[in-house]
N, CA, C and O atoms as a Tripos MOL2 file, in Angstrom:
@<TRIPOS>MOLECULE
protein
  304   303    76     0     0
PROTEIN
NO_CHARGES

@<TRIPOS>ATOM
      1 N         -75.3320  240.4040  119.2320 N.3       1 UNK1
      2 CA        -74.9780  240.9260  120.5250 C.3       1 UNK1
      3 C         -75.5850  240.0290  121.5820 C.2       1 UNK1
      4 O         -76.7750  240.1320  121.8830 O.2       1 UNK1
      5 N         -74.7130  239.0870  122.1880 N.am      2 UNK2
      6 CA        -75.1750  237.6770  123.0670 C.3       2 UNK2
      7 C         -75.4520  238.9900  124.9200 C.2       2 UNK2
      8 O         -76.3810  238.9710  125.7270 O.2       2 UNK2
      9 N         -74.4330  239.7140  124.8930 N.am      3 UNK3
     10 CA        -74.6920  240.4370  126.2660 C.3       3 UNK3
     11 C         -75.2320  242.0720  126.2980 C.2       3 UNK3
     12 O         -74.9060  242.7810  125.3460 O.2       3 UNK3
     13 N         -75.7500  242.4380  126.9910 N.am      4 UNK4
     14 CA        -76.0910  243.7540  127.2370 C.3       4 UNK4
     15 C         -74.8740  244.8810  126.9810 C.2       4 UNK4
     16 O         -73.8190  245.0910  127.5790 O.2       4 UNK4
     17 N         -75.3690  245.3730  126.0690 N.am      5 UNK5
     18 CA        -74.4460  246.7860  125.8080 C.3       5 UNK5
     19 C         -74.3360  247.7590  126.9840 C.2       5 UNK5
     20 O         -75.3600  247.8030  127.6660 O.2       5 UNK5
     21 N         -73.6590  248.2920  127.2510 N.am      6 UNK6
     22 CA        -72.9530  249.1880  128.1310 C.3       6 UNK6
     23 C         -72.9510  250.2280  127.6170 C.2       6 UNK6
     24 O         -72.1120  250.6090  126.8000 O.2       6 UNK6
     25 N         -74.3320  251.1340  128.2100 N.am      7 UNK7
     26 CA        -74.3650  252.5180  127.0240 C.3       7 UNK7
     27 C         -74.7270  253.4970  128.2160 C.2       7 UNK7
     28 O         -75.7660  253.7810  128.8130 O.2       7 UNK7
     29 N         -72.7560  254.0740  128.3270 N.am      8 UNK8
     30 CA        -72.6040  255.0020  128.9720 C.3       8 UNK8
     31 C         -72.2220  256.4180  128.6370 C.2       8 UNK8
     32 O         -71.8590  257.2230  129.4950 O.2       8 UNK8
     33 N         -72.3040  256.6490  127.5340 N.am      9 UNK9
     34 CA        -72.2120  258.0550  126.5510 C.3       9 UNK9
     35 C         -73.3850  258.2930  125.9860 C.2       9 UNK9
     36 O         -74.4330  257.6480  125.9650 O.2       9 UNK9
     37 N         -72.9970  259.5280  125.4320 N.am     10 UNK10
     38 CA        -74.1440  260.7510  125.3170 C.3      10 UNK10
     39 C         -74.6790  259.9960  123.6490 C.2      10 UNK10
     40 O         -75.7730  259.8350  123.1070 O.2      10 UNK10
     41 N         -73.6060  259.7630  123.3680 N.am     11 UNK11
     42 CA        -73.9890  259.7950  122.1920 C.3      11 UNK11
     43 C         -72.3790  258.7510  121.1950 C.2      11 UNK11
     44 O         -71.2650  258.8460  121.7090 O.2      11 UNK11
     45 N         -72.5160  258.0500  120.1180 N.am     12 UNK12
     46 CA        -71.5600  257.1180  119.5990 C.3      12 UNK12
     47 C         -71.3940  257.4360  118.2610 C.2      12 UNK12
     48 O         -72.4020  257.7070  117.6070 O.2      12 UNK12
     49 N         -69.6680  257.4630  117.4340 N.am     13 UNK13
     50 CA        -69.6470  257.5320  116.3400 C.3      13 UNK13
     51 C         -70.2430  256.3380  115.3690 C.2      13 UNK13
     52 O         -71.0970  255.5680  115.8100 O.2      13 UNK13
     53 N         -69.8350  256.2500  114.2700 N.am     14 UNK14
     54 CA        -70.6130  254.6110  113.3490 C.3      14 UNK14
     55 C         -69.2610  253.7660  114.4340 C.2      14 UNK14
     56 O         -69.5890  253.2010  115.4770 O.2      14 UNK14
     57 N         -67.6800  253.8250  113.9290 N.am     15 UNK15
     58 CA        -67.2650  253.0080  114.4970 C.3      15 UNK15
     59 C         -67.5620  252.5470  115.8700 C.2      15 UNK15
     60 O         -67.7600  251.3490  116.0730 O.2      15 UNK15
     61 N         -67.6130  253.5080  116.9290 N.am     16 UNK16
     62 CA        -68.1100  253.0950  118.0290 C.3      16 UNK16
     63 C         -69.3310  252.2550  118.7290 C.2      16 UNK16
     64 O         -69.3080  251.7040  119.8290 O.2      16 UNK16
     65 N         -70.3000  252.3050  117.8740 N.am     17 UNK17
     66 CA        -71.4660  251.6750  117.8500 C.3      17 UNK17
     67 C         -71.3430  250.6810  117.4230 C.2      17 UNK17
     68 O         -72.3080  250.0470  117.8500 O.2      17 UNK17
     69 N         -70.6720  249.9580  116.7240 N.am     18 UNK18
     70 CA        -70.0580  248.8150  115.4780 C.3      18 UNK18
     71 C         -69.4570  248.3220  116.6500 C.2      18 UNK18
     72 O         -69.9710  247.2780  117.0530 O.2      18 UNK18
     73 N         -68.4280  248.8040  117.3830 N.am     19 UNK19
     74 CA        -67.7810  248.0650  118.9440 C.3      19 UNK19
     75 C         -68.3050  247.7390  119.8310 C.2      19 UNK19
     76 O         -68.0220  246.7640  120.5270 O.2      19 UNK19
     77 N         -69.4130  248.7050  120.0150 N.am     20 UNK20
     78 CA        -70.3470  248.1800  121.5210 C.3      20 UNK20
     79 C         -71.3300  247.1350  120.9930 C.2      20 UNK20
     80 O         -72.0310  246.4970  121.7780 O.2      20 UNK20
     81 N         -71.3840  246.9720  119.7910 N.am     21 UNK21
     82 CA        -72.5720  246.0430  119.4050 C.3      21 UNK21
     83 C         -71.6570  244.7510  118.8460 C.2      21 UNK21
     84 O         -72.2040  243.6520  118.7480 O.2      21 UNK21
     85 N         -70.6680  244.8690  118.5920 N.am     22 UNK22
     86 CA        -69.8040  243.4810  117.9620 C.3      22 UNK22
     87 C         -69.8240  243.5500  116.4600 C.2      22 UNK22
     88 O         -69.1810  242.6610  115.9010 O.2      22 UNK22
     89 N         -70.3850  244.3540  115.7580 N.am     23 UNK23
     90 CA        -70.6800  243.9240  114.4200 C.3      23 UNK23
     91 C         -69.7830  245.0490  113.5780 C.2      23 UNK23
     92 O         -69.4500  246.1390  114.0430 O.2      23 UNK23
     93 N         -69.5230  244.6580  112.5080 N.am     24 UNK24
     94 CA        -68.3870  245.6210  111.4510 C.3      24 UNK24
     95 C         -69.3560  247.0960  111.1660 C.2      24 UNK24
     96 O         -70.5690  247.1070  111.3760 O.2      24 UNK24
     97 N         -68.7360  248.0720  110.7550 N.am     25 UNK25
     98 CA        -69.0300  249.2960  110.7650 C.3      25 UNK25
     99 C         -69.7830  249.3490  109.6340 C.2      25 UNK25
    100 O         -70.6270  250.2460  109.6330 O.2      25 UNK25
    101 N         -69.7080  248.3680  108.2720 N.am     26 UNK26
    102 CA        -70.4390  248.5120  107.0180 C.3      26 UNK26
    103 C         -71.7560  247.6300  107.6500 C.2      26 UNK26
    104 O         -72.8170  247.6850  107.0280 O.2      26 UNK26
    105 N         -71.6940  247.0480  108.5410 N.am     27 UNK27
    106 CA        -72.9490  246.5170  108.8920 C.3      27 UNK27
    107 C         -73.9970  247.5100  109.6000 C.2      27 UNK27
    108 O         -75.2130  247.3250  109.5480 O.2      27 UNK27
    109 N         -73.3370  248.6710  110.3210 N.am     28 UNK28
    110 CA        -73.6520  249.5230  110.6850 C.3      28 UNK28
    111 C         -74.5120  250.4030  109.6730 C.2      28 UNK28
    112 O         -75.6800  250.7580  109.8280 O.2      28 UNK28
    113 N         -73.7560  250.6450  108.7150 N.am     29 UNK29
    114 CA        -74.2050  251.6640  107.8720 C.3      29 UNK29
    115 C         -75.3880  250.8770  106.9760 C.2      29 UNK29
    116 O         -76.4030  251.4600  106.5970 O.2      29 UNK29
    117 N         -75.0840  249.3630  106.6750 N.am     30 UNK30
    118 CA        -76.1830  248.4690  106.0600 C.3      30 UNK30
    119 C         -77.8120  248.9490  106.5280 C.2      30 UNK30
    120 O         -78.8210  249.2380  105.8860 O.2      30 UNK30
    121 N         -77.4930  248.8690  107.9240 N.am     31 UNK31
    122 CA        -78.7490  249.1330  108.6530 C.3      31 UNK31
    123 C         -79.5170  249.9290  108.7880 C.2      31 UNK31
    124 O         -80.7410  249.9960  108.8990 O.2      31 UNK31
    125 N         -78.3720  250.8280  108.7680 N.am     32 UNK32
    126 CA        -78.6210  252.7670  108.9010 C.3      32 UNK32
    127 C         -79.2680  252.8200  107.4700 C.2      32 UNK32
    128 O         -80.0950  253.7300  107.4080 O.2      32 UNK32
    129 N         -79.1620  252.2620  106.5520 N.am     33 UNK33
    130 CA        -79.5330  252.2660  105.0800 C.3      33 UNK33
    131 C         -80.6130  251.8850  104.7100 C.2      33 UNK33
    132 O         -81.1770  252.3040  103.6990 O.2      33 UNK33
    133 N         -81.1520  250.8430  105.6560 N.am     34 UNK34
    134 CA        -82.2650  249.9780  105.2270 C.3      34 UNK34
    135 C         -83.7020  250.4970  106.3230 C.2      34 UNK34
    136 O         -84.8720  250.4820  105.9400 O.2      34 UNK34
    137 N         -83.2520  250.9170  107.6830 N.am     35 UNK35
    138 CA        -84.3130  251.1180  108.2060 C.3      35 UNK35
    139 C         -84.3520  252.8090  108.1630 C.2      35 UNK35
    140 O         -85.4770  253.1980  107.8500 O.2      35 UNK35
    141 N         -83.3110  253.9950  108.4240 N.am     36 UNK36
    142 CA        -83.1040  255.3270  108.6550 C.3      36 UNK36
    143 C         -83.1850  255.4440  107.3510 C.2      36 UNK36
    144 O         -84.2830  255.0860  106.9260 O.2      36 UNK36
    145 N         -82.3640  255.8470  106.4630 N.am     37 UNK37
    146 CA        -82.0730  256.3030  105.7180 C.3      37 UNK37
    147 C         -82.7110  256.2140  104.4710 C.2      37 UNK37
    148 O         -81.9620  256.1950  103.4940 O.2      37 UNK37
    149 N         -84.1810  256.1440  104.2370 N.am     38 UNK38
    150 CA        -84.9120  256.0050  103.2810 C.3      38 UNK38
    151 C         -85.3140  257.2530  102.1830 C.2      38 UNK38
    152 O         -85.8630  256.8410  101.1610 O.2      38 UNK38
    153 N         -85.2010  258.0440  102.2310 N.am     39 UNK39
    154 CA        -85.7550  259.2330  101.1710 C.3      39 UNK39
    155 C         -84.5700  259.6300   99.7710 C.2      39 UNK39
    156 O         -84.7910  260.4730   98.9010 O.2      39 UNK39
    157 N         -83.6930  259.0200   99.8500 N.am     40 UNK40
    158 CA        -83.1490  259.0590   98.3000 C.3      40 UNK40
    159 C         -81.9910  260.5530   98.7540 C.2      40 UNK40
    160 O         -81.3300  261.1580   97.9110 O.2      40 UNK40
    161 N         -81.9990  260.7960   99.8770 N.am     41 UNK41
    162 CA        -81.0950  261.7740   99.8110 C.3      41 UNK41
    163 C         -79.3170  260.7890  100.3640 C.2      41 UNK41
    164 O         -78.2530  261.2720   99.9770 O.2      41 UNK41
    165 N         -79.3210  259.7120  101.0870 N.am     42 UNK42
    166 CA        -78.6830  258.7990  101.8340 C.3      42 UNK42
    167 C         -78.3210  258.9310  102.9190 C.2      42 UNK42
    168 O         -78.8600  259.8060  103.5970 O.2      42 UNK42
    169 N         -77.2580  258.1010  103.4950 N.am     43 UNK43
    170 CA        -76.5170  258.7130  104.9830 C.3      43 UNK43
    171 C         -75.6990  259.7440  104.8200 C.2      43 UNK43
    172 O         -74.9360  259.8650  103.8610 O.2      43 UNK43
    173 N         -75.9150  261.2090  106.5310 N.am     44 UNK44
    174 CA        -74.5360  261.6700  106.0890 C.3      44 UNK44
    175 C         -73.4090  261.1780  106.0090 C.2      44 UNK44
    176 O         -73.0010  260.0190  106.0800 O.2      44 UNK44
    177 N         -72.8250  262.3460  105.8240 N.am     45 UNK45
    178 CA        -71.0830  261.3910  106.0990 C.3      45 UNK45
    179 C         -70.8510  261.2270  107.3560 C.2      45 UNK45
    180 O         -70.2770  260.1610  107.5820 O.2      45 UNK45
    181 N         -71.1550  262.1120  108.6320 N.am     46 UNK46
    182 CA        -70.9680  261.6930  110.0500 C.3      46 UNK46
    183 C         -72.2820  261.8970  110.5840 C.2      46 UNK46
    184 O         -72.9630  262.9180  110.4860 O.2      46 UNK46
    185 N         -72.5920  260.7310  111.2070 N.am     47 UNK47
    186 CA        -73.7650  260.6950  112.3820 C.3      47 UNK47
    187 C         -72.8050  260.3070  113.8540 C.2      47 UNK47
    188 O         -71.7040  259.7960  114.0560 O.2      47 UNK47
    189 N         -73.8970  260.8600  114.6970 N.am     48 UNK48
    190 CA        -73.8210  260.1380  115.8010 C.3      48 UNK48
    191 C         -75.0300  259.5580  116.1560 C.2      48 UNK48
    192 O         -76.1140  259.8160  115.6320 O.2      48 UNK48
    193 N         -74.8200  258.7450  117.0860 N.am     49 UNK49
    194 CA        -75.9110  257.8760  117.4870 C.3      49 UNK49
    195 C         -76.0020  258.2330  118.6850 C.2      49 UNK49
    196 O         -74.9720  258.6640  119.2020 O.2      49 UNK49
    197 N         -77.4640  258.1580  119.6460 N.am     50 UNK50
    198 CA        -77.5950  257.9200  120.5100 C.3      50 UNK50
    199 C         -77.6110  256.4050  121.2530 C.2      50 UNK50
    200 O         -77.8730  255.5220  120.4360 O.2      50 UNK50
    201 N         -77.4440  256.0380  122.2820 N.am     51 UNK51
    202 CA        -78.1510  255.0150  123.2820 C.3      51 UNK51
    203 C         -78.8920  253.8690  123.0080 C.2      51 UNK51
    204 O         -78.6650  252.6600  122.9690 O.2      51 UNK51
    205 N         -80.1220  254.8180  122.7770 N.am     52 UNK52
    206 CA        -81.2330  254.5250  122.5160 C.3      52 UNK52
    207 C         -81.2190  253.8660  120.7320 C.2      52 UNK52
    208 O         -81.8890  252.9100  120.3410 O.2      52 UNK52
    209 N         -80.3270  254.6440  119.9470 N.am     53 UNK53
    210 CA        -80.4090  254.0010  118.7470 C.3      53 UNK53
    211 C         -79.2310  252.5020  118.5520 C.2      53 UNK53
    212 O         -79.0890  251.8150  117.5400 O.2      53 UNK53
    213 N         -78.6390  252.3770  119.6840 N.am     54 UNK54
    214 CA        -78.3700  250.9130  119.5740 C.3      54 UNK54
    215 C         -78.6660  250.3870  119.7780 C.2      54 UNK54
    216 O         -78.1970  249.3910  119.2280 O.2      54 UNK54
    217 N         -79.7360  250.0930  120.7150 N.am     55 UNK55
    218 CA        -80.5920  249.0630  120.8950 C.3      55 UNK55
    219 C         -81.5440  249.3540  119.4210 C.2      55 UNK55
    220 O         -82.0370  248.2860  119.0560 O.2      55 UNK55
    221 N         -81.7690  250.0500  118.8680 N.am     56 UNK56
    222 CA        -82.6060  249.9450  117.4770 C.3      56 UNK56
    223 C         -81.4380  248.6060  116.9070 C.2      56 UNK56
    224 O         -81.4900  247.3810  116.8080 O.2      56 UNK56
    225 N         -80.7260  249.3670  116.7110 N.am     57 UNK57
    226 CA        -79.8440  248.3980  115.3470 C.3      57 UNK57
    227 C         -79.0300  247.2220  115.7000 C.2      57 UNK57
    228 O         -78.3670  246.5450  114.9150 O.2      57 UNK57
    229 N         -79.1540  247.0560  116.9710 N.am     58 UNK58
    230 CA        -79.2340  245.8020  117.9720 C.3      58 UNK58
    231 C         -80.2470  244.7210  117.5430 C.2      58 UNK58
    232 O         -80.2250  243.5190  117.2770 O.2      58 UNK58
    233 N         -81.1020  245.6780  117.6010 N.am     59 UNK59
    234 CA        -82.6760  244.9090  117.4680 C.3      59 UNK59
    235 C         -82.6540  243.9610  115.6240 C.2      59 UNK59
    236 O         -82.6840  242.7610  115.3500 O.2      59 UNK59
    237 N         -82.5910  245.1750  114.7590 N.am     60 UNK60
    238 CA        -82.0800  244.9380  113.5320 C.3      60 UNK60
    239 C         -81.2740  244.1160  112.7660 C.2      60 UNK60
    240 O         -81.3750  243.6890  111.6160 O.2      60 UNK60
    241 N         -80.3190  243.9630  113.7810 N.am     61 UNK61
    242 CA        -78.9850  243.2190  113.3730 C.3      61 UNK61
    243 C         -79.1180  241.7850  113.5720 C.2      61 UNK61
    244 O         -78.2990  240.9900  113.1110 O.2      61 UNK61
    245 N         -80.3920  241.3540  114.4230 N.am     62 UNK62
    246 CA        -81.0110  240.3180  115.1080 C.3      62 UNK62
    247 C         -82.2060  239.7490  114.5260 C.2      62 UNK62
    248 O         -82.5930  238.5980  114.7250 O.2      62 UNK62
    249 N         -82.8840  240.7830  113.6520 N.am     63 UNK63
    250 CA        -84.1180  240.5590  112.8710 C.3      63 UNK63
    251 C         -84.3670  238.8220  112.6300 C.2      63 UNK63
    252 O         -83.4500  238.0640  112.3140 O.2      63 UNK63
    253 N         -85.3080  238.5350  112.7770 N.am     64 UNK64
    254 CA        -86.0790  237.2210  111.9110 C.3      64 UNK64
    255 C         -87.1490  237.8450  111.5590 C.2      64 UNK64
    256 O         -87.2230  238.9940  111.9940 O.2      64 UNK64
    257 N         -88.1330  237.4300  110.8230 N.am     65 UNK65
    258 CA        -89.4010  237.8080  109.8820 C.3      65 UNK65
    259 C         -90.5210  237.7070  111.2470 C.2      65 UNK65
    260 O         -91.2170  238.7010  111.4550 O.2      65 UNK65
    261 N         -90.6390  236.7700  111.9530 N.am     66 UNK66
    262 CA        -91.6220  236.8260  113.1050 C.3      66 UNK66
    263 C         -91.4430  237.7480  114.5280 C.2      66 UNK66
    264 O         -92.3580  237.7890  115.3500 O.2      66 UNK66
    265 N         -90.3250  238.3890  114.7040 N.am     67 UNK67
    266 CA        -89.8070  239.4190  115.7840 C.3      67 UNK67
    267 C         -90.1630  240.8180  115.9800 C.2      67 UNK67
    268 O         -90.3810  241.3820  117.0520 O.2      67 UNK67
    269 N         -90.2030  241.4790  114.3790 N.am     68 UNK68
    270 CA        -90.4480  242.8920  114.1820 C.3      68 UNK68
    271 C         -91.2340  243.0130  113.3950 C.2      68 UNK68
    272 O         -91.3090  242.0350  112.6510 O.2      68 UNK68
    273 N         -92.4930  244.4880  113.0030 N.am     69 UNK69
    274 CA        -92.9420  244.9310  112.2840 C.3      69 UNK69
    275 C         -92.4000  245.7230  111.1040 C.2      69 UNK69
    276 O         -92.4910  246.9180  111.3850 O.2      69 UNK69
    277 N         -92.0010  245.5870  110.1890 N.am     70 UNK70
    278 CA        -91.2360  246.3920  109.3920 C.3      70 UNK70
    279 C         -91.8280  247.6880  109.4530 C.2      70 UNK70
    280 O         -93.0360  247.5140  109.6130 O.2      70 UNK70
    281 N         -91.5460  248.9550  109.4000 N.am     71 UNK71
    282 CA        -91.9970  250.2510  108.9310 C.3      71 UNK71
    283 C         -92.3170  249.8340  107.0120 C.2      71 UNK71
    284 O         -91.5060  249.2000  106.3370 O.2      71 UNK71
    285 N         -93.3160  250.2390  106.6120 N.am     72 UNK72
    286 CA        -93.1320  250.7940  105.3260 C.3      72 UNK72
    287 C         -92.2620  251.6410  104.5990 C.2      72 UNK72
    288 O         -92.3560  252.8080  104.9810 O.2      72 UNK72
    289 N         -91.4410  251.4600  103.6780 N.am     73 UNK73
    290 CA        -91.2930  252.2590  103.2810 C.3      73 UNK73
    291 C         -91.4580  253.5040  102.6700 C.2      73 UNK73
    292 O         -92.5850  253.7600  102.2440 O.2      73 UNK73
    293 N         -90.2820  254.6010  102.4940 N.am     74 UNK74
    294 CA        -91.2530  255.7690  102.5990 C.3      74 UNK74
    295 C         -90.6290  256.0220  101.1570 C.2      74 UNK74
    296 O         -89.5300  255.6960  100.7080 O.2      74 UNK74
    297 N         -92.0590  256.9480  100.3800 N.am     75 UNK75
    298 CA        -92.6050  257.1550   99.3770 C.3      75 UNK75
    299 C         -91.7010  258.6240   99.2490 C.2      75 UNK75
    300 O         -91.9060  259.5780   99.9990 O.2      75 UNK75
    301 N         -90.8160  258.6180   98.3140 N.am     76 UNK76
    302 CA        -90.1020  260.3480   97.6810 C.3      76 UNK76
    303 C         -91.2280  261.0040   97.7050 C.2      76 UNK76
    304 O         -91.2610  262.1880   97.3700 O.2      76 UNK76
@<TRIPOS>BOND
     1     1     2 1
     2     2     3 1
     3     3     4 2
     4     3     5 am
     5     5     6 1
     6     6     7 1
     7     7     8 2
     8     7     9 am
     9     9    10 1
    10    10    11 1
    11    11    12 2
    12    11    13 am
    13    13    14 1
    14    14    15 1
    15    15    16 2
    16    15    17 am
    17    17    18 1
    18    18    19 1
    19    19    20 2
    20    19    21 am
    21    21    22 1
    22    22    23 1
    23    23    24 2
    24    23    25 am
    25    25    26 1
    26    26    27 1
    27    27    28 2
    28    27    29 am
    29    29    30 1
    30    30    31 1
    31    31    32 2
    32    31    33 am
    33    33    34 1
    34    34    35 1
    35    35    36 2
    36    35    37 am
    37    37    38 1
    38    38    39 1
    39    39    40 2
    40    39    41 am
    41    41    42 1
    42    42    43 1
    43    43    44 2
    44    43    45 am
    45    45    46 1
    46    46    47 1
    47    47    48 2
    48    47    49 am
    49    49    50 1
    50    50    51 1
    51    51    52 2
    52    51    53 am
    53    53    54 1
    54    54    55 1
    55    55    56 2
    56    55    57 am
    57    57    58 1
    58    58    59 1
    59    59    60 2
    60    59    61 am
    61    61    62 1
    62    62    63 1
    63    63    64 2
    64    63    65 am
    65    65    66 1
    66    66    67 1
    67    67    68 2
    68    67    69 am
    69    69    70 1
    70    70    71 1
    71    71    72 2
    72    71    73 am
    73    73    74 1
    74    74    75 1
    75    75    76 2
    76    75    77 am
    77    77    78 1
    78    78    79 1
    79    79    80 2
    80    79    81 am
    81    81    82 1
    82    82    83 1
    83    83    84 2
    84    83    85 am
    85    85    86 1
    86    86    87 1
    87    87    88 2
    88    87    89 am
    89    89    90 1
    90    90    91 1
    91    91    92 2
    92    91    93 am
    93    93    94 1
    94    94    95 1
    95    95    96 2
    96    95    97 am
    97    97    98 1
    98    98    99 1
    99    99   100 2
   100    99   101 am
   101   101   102 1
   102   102   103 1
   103   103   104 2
   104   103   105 am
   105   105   106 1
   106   106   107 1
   107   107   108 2
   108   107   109 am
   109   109   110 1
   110   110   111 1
   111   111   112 2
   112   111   113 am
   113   113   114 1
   114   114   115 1
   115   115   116 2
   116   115   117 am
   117   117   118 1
   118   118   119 1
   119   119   120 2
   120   119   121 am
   121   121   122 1
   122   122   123 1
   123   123   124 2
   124   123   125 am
   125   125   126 1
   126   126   127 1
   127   127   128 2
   128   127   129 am
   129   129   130 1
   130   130   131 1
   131   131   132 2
   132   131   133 am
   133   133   134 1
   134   134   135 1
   135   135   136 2
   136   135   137 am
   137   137   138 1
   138   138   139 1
   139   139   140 2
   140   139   141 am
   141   141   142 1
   142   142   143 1
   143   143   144 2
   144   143   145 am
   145   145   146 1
   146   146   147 1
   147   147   148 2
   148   147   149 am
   149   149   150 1
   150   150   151 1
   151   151   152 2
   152   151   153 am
   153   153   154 1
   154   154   155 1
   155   155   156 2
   156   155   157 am
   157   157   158 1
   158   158   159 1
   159   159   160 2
   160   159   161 am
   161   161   162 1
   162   162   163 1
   163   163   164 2
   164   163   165 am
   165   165   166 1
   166   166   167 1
   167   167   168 2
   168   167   169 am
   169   169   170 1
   170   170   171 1
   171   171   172 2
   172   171   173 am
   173   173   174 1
   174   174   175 1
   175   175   176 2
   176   175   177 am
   177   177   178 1
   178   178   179 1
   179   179   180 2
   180   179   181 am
   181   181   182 1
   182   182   183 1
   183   183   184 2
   184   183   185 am
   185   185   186 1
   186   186   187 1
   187   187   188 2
   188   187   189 am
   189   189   190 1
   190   190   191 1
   191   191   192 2
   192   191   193 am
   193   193   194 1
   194   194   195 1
   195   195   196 2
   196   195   197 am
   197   197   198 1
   198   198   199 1
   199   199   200 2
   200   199   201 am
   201   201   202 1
   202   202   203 1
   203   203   204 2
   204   203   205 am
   205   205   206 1
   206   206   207 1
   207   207   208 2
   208   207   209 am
   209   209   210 1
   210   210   211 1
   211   211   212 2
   212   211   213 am
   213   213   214 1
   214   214   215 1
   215   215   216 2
   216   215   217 am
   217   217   218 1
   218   218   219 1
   219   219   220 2
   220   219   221 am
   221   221   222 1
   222   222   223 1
   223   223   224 2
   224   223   225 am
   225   225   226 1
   226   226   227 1
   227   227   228 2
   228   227   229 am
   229   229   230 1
   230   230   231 1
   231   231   232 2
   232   231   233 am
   233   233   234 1
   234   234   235 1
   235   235   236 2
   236   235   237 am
   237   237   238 1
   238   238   239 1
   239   239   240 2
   240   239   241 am
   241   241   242 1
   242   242   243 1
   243   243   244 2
   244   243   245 am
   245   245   246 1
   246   246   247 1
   247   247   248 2
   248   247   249 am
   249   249   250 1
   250   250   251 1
   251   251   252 2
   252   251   253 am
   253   253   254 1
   254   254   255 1
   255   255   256 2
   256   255   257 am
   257   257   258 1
   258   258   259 1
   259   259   260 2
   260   259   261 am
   261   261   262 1
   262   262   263 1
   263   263   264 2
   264   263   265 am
   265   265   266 1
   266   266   267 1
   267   267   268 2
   268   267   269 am
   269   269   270 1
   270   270   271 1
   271   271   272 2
   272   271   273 am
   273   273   274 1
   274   274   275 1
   275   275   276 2
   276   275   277 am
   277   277   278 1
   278   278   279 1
   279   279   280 2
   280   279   281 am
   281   281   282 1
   282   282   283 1
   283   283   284 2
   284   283   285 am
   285   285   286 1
   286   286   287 1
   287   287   288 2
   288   287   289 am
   289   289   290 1
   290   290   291 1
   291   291   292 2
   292   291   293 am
   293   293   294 1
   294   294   295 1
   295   295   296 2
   296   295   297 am
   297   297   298 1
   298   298   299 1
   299   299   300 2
   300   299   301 am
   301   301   302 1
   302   302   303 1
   303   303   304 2
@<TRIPOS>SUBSTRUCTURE
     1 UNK1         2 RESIDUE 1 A UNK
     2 UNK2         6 RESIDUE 1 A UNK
     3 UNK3        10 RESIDUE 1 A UNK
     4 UNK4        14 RESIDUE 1 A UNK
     5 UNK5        18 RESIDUE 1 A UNK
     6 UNK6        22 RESIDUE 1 A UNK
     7 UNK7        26 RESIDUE 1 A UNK
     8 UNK8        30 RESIDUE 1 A UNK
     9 UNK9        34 RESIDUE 1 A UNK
    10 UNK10       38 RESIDUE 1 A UNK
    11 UNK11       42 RESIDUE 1 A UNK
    12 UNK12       46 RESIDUE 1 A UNK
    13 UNK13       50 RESIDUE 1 A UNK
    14 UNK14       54 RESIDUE 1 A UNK
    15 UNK15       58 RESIDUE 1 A UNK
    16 UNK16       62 RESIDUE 1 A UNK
    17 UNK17       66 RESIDUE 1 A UNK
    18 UNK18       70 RESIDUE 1 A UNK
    19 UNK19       74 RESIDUE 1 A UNK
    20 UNK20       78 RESIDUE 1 A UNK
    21 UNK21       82 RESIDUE 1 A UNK
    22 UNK22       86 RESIDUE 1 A UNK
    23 UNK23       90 RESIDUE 1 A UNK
    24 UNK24       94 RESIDUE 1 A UNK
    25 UNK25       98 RESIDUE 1 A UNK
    26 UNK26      102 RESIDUE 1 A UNK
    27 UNK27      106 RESIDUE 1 A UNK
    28 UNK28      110 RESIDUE 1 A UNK
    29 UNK29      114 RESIDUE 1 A UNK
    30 UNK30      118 RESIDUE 1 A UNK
    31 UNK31      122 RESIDUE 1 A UNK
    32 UNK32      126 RESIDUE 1 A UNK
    33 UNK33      130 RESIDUE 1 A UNK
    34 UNK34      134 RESIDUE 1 A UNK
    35 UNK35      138 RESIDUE 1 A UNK
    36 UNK36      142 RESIDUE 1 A UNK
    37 UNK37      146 RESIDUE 1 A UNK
    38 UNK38      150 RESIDUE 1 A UNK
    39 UNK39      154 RESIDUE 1 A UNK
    40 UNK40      158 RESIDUE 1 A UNK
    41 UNK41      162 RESIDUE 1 A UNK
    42 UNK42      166 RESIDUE 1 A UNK
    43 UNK43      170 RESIDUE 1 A UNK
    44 UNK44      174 RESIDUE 1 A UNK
    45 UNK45      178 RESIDUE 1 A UNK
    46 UNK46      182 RESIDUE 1 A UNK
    47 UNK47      186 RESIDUE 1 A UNK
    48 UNK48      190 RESIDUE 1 A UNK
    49 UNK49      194 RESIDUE 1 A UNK
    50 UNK50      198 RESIDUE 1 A UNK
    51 UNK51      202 RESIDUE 1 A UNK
    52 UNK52      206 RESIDUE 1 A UNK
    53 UNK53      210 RESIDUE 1 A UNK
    54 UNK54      214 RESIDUE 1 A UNK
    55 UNK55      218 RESIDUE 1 A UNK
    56 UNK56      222 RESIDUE 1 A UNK
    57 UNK57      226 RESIDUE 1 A UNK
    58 UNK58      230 RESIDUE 1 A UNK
    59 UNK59      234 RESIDUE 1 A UNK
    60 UNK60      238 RESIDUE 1 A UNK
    61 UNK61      242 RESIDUE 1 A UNK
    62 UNK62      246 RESIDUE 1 A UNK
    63 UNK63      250 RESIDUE 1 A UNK
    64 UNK64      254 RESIDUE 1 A UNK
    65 UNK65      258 RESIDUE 1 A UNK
    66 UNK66      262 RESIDUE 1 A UNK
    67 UNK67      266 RESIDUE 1 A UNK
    68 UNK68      270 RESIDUE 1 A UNK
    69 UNK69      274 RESIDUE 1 A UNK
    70 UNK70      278 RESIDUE 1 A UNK
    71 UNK71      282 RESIDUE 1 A UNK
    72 UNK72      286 RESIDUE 1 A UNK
    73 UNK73      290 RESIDUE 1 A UNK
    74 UNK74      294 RESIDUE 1 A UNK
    75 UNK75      298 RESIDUE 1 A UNK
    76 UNK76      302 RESIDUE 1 A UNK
């Protein structure tokens, strides 16, 4: 994402978030997989996103090893 997202809703489906950010919807869910979705139960079938969580997976989608702190993963 080279320009500032335009985050004027309450809230975004996966596809919609996948549009405002430029990136395919399985990349979406990649993410949602690797940083959210940790306890072995998985993603639901529908989320919405807030705002605020595209700039997360903005952030994510952008990762290098020197940029972010990873969370640990979490323990079942």
């Amino acid at each position: 994402m080279d320009q500032a997202v335009r985050m004027n809703k309450e809230s975004y489906s996966e596809q919609e978030a996948a549009n405002a950010l430029g990136i395919t919807v399985a990349r979406v869910q990649s993410l949602l997989d690797e940083y959210v979705f940790q306890d072995g139960l998985g993603r639901p079938a529908e989320i919405r996103l807030l705002p605020t969580d595209l700039v997360l997976l903005s952030i994510w989608h952008k990762e290098t090893p020197t940029n972010i702190v990873r969370m640990p993963k979490r323990n079942g």
